[in-house]
C-alpha distance (Angstrom), angle and dihedral (degrees) to the residues before:
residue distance angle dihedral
X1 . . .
X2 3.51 . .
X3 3.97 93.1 .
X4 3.19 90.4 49.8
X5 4.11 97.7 54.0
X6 3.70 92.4 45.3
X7 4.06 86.9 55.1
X8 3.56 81.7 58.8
X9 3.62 106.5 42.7
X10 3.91 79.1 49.9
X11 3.56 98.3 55.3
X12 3.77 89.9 45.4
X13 3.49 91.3 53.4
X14 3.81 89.1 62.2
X15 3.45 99.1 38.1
X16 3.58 81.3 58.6
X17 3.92 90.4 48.1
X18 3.25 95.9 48.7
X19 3.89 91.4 60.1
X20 3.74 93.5 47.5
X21 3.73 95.8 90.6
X22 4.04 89.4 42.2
X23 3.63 86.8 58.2
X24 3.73 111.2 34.3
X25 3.23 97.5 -125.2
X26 3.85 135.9 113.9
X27 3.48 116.1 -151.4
X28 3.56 122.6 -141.6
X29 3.89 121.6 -137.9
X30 3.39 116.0 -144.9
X31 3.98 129.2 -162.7
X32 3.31 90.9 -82.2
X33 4.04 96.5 49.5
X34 3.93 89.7 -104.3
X35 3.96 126.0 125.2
X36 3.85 112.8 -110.2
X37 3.94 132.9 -175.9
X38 3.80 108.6 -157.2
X39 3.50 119.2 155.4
X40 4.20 129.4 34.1
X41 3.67 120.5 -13.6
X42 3.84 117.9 -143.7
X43 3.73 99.4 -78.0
X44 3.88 96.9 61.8
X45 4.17 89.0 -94.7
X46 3.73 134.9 115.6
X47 3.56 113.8 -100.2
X48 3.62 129.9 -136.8
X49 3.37 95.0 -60.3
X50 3.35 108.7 32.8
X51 3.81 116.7 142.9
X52 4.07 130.6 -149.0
X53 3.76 111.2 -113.8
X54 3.67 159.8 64.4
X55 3.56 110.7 -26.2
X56 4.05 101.0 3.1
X57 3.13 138.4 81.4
X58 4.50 120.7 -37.6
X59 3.29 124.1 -149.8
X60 3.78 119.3 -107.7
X61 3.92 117.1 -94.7
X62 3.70 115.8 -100.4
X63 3.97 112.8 -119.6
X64 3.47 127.3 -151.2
X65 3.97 126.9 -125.3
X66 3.74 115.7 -93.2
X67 3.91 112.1 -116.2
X68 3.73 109.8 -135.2
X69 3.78 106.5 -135.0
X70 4.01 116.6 -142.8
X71 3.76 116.9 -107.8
X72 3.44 126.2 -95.4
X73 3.23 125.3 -102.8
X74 4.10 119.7 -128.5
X75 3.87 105.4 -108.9
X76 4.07 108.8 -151.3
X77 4.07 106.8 -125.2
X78 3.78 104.5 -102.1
X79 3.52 95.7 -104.9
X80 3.65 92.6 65.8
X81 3.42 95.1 51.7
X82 3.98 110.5 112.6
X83 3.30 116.6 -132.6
X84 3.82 134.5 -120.1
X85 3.87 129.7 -109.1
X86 4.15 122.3 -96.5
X87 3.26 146.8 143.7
X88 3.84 128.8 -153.8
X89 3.89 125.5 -154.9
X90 3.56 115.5 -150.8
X91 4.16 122.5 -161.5
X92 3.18 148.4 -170.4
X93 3.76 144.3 168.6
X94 3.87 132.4 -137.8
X95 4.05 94.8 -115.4
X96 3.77 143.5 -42.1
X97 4.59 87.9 -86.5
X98 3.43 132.6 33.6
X99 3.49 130.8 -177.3
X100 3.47 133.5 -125.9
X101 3.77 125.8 -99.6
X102 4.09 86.5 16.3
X103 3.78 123.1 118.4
X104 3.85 124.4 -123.6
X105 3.40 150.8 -175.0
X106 3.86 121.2 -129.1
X107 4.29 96.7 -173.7
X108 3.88 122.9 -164.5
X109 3.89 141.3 178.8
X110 3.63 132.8 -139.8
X111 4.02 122.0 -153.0
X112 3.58 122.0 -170.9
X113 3.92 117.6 -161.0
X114 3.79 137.2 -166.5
X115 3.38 134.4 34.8
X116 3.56 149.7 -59.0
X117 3.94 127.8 51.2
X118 3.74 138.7 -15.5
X119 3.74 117.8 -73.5
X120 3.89 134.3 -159.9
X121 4.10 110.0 -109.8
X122 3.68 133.7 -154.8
X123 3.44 142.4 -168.1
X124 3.65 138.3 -155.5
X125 3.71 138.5 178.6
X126 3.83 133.2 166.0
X127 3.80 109.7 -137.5
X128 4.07 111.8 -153.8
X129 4.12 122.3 -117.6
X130 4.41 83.0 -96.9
X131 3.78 89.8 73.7
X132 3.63 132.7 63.0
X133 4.21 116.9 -156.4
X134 3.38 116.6 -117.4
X135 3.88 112.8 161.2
X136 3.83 145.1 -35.6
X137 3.63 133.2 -136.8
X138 4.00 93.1 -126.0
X139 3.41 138.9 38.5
X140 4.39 95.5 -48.9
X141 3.24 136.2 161.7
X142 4.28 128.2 171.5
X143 3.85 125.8 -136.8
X144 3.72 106.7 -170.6
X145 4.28 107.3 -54.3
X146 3.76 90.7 -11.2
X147 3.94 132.0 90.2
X148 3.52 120.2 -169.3
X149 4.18 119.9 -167.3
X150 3.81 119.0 -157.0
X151 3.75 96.2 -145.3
X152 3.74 91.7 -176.5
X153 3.99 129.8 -143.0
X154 4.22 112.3 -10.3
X155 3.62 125.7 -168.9
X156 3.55 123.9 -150.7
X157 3.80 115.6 -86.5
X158 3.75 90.8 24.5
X159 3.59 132.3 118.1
X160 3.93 130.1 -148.6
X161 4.05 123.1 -162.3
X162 3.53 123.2 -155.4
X163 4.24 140.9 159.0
X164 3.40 138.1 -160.7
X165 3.77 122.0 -140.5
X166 3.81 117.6 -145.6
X167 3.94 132.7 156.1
X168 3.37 136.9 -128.0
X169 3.55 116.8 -96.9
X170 4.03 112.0 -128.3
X171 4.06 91.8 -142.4
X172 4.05 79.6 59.5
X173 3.76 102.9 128.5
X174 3.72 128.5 -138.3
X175 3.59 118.5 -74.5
X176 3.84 104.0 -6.6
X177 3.24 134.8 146.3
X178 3.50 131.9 -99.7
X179 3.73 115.1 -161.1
X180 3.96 128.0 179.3
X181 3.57 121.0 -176.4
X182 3.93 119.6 -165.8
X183 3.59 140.3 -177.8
X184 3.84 135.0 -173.6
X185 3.77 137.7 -149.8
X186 4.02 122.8 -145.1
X187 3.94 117.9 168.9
X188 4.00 96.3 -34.0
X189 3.62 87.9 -40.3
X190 4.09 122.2 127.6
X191 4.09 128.0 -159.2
X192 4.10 120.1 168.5
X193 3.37 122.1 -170.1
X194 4.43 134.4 163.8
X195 3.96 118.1 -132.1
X196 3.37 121.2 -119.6
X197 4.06 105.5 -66.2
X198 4.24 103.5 -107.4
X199 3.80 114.1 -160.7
X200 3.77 117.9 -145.1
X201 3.99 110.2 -117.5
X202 3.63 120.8 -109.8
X203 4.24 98.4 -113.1
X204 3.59 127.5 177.3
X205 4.02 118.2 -171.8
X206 4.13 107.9 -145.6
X207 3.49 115.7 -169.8
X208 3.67 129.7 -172.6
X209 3.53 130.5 -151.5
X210 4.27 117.0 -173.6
X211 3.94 131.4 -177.0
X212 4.03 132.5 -168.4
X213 3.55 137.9 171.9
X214 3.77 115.4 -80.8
X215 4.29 90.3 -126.7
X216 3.36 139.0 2.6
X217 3.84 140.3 -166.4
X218 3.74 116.8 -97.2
X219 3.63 110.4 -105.9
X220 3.92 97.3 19.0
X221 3.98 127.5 104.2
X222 4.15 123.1 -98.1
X223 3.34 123.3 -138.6
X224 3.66 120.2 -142.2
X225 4.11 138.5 -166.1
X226 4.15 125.0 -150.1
X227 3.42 121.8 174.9
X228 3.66 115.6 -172.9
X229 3.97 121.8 -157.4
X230 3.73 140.3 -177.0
X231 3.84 119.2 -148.1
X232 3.91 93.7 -177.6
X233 2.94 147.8 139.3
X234 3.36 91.9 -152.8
X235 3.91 136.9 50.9
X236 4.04 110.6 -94.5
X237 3.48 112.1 -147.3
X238 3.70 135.1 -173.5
X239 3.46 93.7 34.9
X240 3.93 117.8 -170.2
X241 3.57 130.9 174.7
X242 4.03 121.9 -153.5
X243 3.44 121.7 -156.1
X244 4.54 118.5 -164.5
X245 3.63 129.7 -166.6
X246 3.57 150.9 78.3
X247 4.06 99.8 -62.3
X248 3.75 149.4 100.7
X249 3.81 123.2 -124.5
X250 3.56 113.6 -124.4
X251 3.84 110.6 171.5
X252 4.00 128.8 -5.0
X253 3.83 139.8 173.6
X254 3.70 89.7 -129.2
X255 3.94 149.0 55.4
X256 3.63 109.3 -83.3
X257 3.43 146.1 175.0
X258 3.75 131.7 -165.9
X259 3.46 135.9 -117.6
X260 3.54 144.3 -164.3
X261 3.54 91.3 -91.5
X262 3.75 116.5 8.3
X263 3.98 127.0 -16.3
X264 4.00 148.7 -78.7
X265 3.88 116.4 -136.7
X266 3.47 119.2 179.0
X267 4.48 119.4 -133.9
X268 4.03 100.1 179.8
X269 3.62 124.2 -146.4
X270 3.87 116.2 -15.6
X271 3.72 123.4 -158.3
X272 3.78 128.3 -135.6
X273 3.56 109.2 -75.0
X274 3.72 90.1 8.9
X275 4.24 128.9 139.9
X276 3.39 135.5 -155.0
X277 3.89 121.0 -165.2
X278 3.84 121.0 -157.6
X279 4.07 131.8 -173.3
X280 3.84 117.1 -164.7
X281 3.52 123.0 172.1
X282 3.59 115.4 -167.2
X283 3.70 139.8 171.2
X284 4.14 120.5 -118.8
X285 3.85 123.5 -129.1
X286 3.79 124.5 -78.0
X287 3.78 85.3 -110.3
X288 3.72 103.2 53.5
X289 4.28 91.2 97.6
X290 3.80 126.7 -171.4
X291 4.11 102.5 -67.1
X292 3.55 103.0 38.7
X293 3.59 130.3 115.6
X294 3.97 108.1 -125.0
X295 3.84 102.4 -154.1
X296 3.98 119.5 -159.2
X297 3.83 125.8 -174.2
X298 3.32 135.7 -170.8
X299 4.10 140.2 -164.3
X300 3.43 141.4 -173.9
X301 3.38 130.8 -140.0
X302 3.93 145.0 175.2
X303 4.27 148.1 161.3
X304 3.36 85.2 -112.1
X305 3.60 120.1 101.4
X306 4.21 109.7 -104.4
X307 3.83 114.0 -161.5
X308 3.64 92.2 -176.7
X309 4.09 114.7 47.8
X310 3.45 86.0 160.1
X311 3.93 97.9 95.5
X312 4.11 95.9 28.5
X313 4.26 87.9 103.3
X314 3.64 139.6 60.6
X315 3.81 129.7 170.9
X316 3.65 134.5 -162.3
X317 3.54 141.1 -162.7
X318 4.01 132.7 -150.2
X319 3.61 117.9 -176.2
X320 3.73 109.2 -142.7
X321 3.92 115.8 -129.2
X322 3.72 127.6 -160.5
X323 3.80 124.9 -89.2
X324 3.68 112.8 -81.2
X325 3.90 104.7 -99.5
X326 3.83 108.1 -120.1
X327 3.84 118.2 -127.6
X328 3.44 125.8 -95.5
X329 3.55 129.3 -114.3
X330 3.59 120.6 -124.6
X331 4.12 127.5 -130.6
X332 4.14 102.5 -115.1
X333 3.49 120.1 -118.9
X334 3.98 129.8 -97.9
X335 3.46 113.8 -112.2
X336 3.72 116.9 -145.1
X337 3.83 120.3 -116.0
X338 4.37 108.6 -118.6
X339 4.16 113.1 -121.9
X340 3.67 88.2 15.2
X341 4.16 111.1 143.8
X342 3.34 113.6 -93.5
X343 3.86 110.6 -145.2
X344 3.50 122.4 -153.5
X345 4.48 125.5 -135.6
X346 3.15 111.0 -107.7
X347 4.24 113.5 -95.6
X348 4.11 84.9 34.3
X349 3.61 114.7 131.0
């Protein structure tokens, strides 16, 4: 019996054999005889039987889901890209001091930006209580502190210029400020911008008043009065007062130095509303003779800024009279002689 079941385990065996190549497949005998199929199947994975550890079969690695990105959006090339809206105001301010009771110009440009059509600009600035509006270079009109400039119809990419004219207000005090602040309007589009902060000078206005003698001897000295005064606002200093003509300085109230024809005499600093008085009395030239007209000016000068040079001389005029003619002396009388003989004219009775 046992031969006889080992004949036909052995024919079975090559039956089984013999099929092999048919199938593909190569059976594996184990200790038993039997076909086993430990280790990776064809796809890379343990089979049926696969077991965890060294040397057999792993596991296969556990992948993670694949995040879908969103797609990207189509960027336009810069140079297609349209661009936005603005305006720009521009400034500018006619110089670091002004002086009061002068007229300037404060100019300013407008640039519109963008694309699109033509729109209506305006501009608006509020002028402070130290200047006084006087015009505008565009269409401009003032309501109480504020000037507003019709600039008219602006394309994009263009730029309008513009000023506005305003004066110097006399009560304008020494050294302050004057600051404008503006803003313009383009197609529901806003830019603000300040001009250029102007300072207002620091002035003083000297006047000088001077009085002489309507005539004077020939040969004899002339007395003269200056009175030197400062209207403000500001301080003057470095007052000096320069005297012209054809005469030597005798006596003054104040340091002087002479000149080639006249005198310098220096005052000092003079206050607002301040007066100086000075006497000279001085001596006129060997050739101003009896009948001449000896004319004597005066002008007044100073570091300080003057706004009005109008009033900073004064001239006078002596005419110069013959010497006083001294008296003459008269021939003394003959006295007559007492008892003396009288004699008597011939025909006398």
């Amino acid at each position: 019996m046992t031969g006889k079941k080992t004949r036909r385990v052995g024919a079975r065996g090559l039956a089984v054999l013999a099929a092999a190549p048919l199938l593909g497949v190569v059976p594996l005998m184990g200790a038993a005889g039997g076909a086993r199929a430990d280790g990776p199947g064809p796809s890379g994975h343990g089979g049926q039987h696969a077991h965890k550890g060294k040397g057999r079969g792993r596991p296969a690695p556990h992948h993670k889901p694949v995040k879908h990105r969103p797609p990207v959006k189509h960027r336009e090339p810069a140079g297609h890209k349209k661009k936005a809206r603005s305006v720009r105001l521009h400034t500018s301010a006619p110089g670091k001091a002004v002086l009061p009771g002068r007229t300037y110009d404060w100019p300013f440009a407008v640039t519109a930006k963008g694309h699109g059509k033509a729109g209506r600009a305006v501009f608006r600035a509020t002028l402070p209580k130290s200047l006084e509006f006087v015009s505008g270079r565009r269409d401009c009109a003032v309501s109480g502190w504020t000037v507003e400039c019709d600039l008219g119809a602006v394309r994009p990419g263009q730029t309008v210029a513009g000023a506005i004219r305003a004066k110097v207000a006399g009560r304008a005090r020494p050294d302050e400020a004057i600051w404008i602040p503006a803003t313009v309007t383009w197609r529901g589009r806003r830019d603000a911008a300040e001009f250029p902060v102007a300072r207002v000078a620091r002035t003083a206005d000297l006047a000088i008043a001077k009085t002489a003698p309507a005539t004077a001897r020939s040969g004899a000295p002339i007395s003269y009065v200056l009175r030197v005064s400062n209207r403000g606002p500001a301080t003057a200093e470095d007052v000096f007062v320069r005297a012209s003509g054809p005469v030597r300085l005798l006596t003054g109230n104040a340091a002087c130095i002479p000149e080639e024809r006249g005198f310098v005499c220096g005052v000092g600093a003079l206050r607002p509303g301040e007066t100086r008085t000075l006497r000279f009395r001085v001596l006129p030239a060997g050739n101003v003779r009896a009948g001449k007209v000896l004319t004597f000016a005066s002008r007044v000068t100073s570091s300080t800024t003057d706004p009005n040079p109008r009033n900073n001389s004064a001239t006078v005029r002596t005419r110069i009279t013959a010497k006083k003619a001294a008296p003459k002396k008269k021939a003394p009388k003959k006295k007559a002689y007492a008892g003396a003989p009288q004699t008597k004219r011939a025909g006398a009775k």
